[in-house]
N, C-alpha and C positions, 0 to 999 in steps of 0.2 A: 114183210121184213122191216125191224126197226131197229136203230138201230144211234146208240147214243153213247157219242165218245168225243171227248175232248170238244165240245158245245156244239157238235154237229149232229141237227135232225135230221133221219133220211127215213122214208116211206115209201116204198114202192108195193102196186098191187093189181090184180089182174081184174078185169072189168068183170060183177058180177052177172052181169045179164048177159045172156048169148046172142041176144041182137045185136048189144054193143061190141061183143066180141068177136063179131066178125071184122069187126071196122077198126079195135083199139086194142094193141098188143099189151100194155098196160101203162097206170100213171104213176106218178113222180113227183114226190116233194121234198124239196131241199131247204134246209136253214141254216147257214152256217156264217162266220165271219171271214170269207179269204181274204189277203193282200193284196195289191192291185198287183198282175200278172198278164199276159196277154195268154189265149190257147188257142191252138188253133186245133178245130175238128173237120176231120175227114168226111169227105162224104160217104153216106154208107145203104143210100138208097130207099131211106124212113123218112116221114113225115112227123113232125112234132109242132103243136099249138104247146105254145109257152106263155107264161103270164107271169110277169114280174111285180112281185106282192106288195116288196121294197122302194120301187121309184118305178116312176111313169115311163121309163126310158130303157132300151136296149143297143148298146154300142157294138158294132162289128167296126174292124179294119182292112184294110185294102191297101194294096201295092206291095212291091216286092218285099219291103220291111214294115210290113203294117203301119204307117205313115199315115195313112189317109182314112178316117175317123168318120163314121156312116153313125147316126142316131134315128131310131124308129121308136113310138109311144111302145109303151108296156106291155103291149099284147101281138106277139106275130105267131106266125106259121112258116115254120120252115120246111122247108119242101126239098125234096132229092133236087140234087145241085151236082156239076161239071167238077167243079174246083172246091180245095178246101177252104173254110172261112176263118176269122179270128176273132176271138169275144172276149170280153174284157171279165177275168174271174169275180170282181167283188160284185158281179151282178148275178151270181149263184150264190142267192140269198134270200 
């Protein structure tokens, strides 16, 4: 699926090998321009390796009103989680 509206790339697709495919429900590429925003995602029990193309850096926040500013290098793995987290939108880019 592609898909190209208003300067936003999106790509999603399902792995073609069946090896991989036991392992990888499919990937994900995003290009776009957001505003700065906070979001927070639920936890939903999936595993996701992210790679940020744009800057070396991924922000999450913390505390009751996202207050408290967590920075990791460009590349993590987020893993099934207790609590929901919060990310900074212009890093969906």
């Amino acid at each position: 699926m592609r898909c190209y509206a208003a300067d936003v790339k999106f790509l999603a697709a399902k792995p073609r090998s069946r090896a991989l495919a036991a392992f990888v429900k499919s990937f994900h590429y995003l290009e776009t321009d957001l505003p700065f925003a906070l979001e927070r995602i639920v936890p939903n029990g999936q595993v996701h390796l992210i790679v940020n193309l744009a800057e070396d850096e991924f922000r999450t926040y913390r505390g009751s009103r996202a207050e408290q500013r967590h920075g990791q290098c460009g590349t993590v793995i987020a893993g099934p989680h207790a609590k929901s987290v919060v990310i900074d939108t212009r890093e969906q880019h």
